[in-house]
N, C-alpha and C positions, 0 to 999 in steps of 0.2 A: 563502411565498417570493415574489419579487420575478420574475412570468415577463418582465417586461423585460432581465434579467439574459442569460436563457433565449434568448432574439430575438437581443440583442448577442454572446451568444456566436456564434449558427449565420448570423447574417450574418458576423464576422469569419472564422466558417471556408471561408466559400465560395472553391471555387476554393482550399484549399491541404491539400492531403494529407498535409501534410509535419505538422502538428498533430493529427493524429487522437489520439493516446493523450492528448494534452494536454487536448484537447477533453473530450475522455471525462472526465479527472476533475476539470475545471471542472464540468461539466455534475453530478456526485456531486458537489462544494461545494456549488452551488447549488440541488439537490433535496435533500439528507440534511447538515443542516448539524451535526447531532450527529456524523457518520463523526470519524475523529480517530487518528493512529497510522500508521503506513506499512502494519501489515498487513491495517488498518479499510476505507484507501483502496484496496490491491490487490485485495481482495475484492471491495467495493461497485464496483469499475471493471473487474472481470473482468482482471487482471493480475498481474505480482510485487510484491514489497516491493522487489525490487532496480531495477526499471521507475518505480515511485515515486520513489523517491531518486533516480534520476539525471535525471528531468524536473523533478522540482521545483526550485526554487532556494536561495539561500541565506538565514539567516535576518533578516530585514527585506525581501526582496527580490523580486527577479519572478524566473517561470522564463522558458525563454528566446524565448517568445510571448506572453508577456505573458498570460496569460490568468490567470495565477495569484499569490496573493501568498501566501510562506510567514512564518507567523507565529513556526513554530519547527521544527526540525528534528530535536529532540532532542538530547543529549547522551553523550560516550561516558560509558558507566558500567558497572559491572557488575550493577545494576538492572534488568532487562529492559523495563521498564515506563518508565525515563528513557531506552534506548537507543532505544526504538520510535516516542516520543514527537512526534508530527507533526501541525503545525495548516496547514491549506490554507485560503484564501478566494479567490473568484473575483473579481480586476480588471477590475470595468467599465473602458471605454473613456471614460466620462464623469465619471469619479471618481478625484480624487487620492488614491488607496489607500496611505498611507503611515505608519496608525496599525498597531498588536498590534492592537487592539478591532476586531470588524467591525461591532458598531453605530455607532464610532462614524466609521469609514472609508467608510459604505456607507449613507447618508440617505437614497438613493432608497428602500432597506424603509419609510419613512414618505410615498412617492411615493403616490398610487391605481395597484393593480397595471395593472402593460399599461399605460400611460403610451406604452413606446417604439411600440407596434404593434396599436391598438386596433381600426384599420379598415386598408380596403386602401389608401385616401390614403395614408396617413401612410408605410406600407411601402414603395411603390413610391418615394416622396419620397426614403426611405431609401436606398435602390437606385438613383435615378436620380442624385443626388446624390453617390457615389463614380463618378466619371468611372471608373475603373479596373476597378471592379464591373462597371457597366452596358455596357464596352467589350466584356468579354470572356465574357460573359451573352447569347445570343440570347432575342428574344421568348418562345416555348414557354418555356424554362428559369425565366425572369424569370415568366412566370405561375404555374408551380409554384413557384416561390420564396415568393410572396407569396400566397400561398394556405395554401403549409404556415405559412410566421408566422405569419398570422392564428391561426391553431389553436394552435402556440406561446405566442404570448401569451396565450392562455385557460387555461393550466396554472399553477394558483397552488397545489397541496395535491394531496397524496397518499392520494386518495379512492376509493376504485373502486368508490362506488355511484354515482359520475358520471362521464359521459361520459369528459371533460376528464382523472380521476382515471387512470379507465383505461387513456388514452392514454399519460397521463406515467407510469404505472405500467409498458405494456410498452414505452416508450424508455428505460427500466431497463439503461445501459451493462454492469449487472453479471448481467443475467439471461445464462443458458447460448444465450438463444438469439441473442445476439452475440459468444457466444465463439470465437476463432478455430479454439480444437479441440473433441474430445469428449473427455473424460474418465474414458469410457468408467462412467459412473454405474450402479448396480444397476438404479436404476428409469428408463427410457427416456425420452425425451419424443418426442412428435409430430414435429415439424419436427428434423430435424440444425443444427446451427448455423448462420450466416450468414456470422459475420466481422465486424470493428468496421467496413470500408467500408460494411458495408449498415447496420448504424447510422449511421453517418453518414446515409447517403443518407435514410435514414428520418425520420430529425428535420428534414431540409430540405426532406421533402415532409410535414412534420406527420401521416405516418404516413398517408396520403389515397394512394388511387388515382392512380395518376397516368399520364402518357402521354410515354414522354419517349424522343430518340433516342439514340445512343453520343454522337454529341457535345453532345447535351444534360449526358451525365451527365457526360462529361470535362469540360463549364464549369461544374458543379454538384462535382464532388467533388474536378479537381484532378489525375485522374488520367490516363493514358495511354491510348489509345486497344485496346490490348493488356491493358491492366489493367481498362479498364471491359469487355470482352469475357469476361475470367475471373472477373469479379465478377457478371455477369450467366449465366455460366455454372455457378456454386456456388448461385446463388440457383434457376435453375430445379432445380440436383440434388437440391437440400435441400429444394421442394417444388413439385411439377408446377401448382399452382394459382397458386403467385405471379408467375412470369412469362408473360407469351404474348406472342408477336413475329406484328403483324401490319403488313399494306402501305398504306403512305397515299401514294396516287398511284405514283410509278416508284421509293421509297422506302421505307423500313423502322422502323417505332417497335415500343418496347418498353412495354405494358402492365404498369404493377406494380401487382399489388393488395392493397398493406398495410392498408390499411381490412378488405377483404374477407375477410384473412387473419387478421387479427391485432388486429380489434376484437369488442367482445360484440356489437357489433351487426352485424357482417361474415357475411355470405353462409356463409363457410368458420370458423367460431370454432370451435375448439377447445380448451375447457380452457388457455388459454396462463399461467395464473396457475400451473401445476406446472412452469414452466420456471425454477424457482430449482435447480435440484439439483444442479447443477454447481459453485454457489456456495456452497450446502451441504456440498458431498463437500471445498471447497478451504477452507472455515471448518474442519470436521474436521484437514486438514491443518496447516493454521496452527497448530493447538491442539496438536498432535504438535512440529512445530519451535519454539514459546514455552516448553512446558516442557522441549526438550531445552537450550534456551538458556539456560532458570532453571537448568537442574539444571549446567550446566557452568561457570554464573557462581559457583556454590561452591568451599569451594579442596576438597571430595571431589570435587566433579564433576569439575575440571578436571584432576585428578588421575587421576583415574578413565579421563578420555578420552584423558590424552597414552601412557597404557600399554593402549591398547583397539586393536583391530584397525579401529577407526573412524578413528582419526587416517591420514592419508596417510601420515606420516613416522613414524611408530612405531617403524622399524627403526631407520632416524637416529637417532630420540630415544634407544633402548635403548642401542647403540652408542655414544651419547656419552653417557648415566647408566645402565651398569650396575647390576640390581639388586646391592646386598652380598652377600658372602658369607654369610653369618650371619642371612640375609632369611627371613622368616617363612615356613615350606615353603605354606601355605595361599595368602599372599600368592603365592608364585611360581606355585604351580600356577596361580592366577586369572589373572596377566598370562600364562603361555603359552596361554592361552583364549582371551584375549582379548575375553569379554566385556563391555563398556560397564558396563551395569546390576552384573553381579555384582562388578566390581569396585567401582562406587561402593556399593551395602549393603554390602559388607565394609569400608569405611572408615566410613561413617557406623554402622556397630554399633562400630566401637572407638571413635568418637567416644562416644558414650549409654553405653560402660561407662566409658570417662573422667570423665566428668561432664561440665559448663557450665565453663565458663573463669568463675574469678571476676571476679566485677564490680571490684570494687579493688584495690591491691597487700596492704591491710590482711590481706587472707583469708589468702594468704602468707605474708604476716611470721607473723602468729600461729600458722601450722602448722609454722614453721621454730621456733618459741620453744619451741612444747611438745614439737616433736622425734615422731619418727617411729610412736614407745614408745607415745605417749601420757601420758607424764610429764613434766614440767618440765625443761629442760634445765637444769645446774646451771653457773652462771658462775665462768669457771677464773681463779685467782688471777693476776695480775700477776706476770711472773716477771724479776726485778733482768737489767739487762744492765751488763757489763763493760766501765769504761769504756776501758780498755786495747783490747779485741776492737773499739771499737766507735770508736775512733780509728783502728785499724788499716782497719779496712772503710774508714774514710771518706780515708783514704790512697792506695786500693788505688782510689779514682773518682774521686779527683784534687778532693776537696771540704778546703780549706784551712782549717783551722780559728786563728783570730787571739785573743788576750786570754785 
């Protein structure tokens, strides 16, 4: 991966809170370029499918921060796999993104990585250079800024027998421990969640120690001065070692120690590499909703579900298609049940005692000729009509016969 890609994203987000989920799965384009599908994206980004579709855009298009280009967005079908079907790429700022390919919409991949943010020159240049950035950026802020870039741009690969690996490994949008809840998972993890604000916040300090005040963080994250106070408040609940509030002069800063916390080399490491299981218990999940989607994209399935105590409208439905009279007593007892499953294997076993639908009309004709018997059906003779009667008929419909 391209960690200039990585830099351009966390400079455009500074200072705007309003992009955060967008962020999040720019930042999943541009570290897992194989993700793919709406419910590839909601997982790897700690979200919904229904969160994906309505941030992304339409297909050729940007979403509506431009952070993103969708390449496709799937189609309706009843294929589960064409309705899912979702390509995200992340639009640089420096690139006319307007191809389907991202080779060949995205040249910087053949750039030397970290191009945008190799030293702190080039960073602050970055920085000082958006008059609008640098306006509303005090000093302290602006040196953690370009501190954590530098570290940003050294994450080219998803290694974690190096440094760099590991770092990008736990700014992992989709680990449990920026998820906004708990999931309340079998096996616990160390730290309770943080919240995607503290990811954010973390990738702008490249995941480092850092020393910063509430209005540090509101020019760094965007937010409210009440919102960085409850963010800073969930961050100590969730673990006593990551924040400490001490006094610098007749004033107050806040020590965060993500290094400390949450590298292998940090003071405080703890196993943080078992903090996938939240995204684990929500793949399970997904796996439970795609085959329930497979199984209702059949015409048993859907059949199955408009007479199950699953559908909301069930009673509507029933009420306006009464079963028949004459209805199968087994069939009936199952829809007063209402259960889902037992109603689709009882269609799909009369299906398998039916047979397959023949492939051509030929199968038919030929079962209609030899007749039911199993004997040749015998062709009945041509039987004379009257031309008298057959005058009269055509009298009686106003058909004139001349000559």
């Amino acid at each position: 991966m391209n960690p200039a890609h990585l830099v351009d994203l966390a400079m455009r987000s500074v200072g705007r809170a309003e992009v955060l989920i967008e962020k999040a799965l720019a930042w999943t384009a541009i570290t897992r370029k194989y993700v793919s599908g709406t419910r590839g994206f909601a997982r790897w980004t700690g979200t919904t499918d229904k969160v994906v579709r309505e941030i992304s855009g339409p297909t050729g298009g940007h979403s509506e921060f431009k952070f993103l280009w969708t390449t496709t967005r799937g189609v309706s079908s009843a294929v589960q796999e064409e309705r899912d079907s979702m390509e995200l790429r992340y639009s640089d700022t420096r690139t006319e993104n307007r191809s389907t390919s991202y080779e060949l919409s995205n040249p910087l991949d053949q750039e030397p990585l970290g191009t945008l943010a190799l030293d702190e020159i080039e960073v602050l240049k970055k920085i000082k250079s958006n008059a609008v950035l640098s306006a509303r950026i005090g000093q302290r802020a602006q040196e953690v800024l370009v501190n954590g870039m530098k570290v940003v741009a050294t994450l080219t690969e998803l290694n974690r027998t190096t440094e760099s690996g590991q770092v990008l490994t736990m700014l992992d949008p989709g680990l449990d421990l920026w998820a906004e809840v708990d999931d309340n998972n079998e096996t616990k993890t160390a730290v309770p969640p943080l919240g995607r604000r503290a990811w954010s916040l973390a990738v702008l300090c490249g995941l480092q120690d850092v020393q910063l005040s509430v209005q540090d963080i509101e020019e760094l994250t965007g937010l409210s001065k009440r919102g960085v106070q409850a963010l800073l408040a969930r961050m100590t609940m969730a673990n006593l070692l990551l924040v400490r509030k001490i006094r610098q002069g007749r004033s107050f800063v806040y020590e965060i120690n993500w290094a400390s916390c949450f590298r292998m080399s940090g003071d405080w490491w703890d196993d943080a590499y078992d903090r996938d299981n939240i995204r684990k218990a929500r793949a399970a999940k997904d796996r439970v909703v795609q085959d329930t989607s497979a199984r209702r994209g059949t015409p048993a399935g859907y059949i199955a579900y408009l007479h199950s105590t699953a559908n909301p409208r069930r009673d509507a439905y029933l009420k306006a298609n009464p079963l028949p009279a004459d209805a199968d007593e087994a069939w009936r007892a199952l829809v007063e049940a209402g259960g889902e499953l037992a109603l689709y294997e009882h269609l799909r076993a009369q299906e398998a005692e039916a047979g397959p639908v023949p492939s051509t009309p030929a199968v038919l004709a030929e079962e209609v000729k030899v007749g039911t018997s199993g004997s040749p059906l015998q062709a009945q003779p041509a039987r004379e009509v009257d031309p008298e009667a057959l005058a009269a008929m055509k009298a009686r419909l106003g058909i004139f016969v001349t000559g």
